[in-house]
N, C-alpha and C positions, 0 to 999 in steps of 0.2 A: 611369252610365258603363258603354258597354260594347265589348267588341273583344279581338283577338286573345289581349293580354298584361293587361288590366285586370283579369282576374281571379285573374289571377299575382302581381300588385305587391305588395309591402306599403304600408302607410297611409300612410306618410313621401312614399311616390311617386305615389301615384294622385291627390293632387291635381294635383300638376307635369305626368301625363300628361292627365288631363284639358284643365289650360292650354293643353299643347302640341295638343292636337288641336282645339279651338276658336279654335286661332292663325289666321287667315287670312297671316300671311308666315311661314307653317312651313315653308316651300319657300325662301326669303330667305337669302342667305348673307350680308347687307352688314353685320350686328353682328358674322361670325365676320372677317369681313376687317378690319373697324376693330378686332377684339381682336387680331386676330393683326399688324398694323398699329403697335398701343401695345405690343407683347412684342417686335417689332424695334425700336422705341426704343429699350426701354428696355434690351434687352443690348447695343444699339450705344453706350448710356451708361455702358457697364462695360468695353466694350475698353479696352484699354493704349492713351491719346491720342497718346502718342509714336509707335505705329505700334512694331515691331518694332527699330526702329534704337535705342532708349535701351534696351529690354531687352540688346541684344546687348554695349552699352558697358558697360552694368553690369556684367553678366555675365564683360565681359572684366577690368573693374577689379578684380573676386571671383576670379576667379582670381589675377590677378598678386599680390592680399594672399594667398591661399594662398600661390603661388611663393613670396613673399618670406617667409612665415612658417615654409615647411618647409626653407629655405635656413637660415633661422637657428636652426633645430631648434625655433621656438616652436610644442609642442603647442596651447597654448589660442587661438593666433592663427587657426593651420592649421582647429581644429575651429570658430572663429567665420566665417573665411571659408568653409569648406564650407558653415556654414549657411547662411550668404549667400547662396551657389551654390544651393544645396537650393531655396531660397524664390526665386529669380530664374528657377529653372525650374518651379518649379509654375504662378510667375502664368503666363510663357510656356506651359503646359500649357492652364492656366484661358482664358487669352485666343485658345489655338487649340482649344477645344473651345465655345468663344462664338461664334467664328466658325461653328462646323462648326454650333451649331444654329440662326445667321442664317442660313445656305445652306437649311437644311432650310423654316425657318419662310418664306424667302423662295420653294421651290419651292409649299410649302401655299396661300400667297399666291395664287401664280398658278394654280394649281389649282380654288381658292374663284373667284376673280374670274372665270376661264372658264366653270366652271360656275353663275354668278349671272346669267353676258353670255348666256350658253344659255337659263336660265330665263327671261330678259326677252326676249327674241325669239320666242322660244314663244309669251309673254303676250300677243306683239302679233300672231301667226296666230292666237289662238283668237278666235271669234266667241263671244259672250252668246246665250243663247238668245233676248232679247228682241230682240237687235240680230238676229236668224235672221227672226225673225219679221214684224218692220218692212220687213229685204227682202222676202223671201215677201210682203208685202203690196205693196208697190211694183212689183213683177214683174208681180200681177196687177192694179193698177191699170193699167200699161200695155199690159196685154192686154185690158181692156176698154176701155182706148180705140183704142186701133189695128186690134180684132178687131171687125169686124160681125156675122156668122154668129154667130147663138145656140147653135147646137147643138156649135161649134167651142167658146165659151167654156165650156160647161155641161160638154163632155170634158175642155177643160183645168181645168176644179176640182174635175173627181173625181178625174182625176189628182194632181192637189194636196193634195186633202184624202185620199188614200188614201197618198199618201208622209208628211205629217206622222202620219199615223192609224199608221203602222210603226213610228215610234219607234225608230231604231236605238242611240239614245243608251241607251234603257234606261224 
């Protein structure tokens, strides 16, 4: 194995980078979109189902046991209802910061999937070199049939054969 950071790695990685670099869908984004796909499940199976309106009911029932606890001077009502209170607003916390990383994981989403839709239309303007060369051969079959003059055909395949002979590809 060799390249830029392979001789950087430790042991632990350098098989995983070798994997990845004999990957032919190392450029594939469709396993990060189906995982990031299964983590919006599954924090959308953790919001609060009631939607915000049973939080807020609660929320106001915990108070009113306050009220009614610190009306009658009951200390330990007062401190159970606070807690009450305490714990109705963390999940409320917990269930807007679930939200906040569906919004997040949902922009990632779409980010992946445009750039996956980029890569597959790419896929479909490039040519194979074999498929290059099948043209190139087709081209000049119909130049030998349509062309009479030999001396016309014999410039058009130096021409030909001195543009493949360039190799721009490398």
């Amino acid at each position: 194995m060799h390249g830029r950071y392979s001789k950087h790695l430790p042991a632990r990685l350098a098989e995983r980078y070798g994997e990845a670099l004999s990957d032919p869908e190392l450029l594939a984004l469709r396993e990060e979109v189906a995982l990031t796909d299964a983590r919006i499940a599954d924090l959308l199976k953790r919001v609060d189902t009631g939607e915000s309106g049973r939080l807020w009911r609660d929320l106001g029932a915990a108070w009113k046991d306050f009220a009614k606890a610190r009306h009658g001077k009951d200390t330990d009502g007062m401190a159970a209802a606070l807690d009450k209170v305490g714990g109705l607003i963390g999940r409320g916390q917990a269930d807007y910061a679930t939200w906040g990383e569906i919004g997040g994981l949902l922009d990632q989403r779409r980010r992946l999937v445009e750039s996956e839709r980029k890569r597959l239309v790419e896929m479909q303007q490039v040519i194979t070199a074999e498929k290059a060369m099948i043209l190139l051969a087709a081209v000049v079959d119909v130049i030998r049939k349509n062309v009479d003059d030999r001396e016309i055909i014999a410039a058009i395949s130096h021409d030909i054969r001195r543009i493949v002979a360039a190799d721009p590809g490398g």
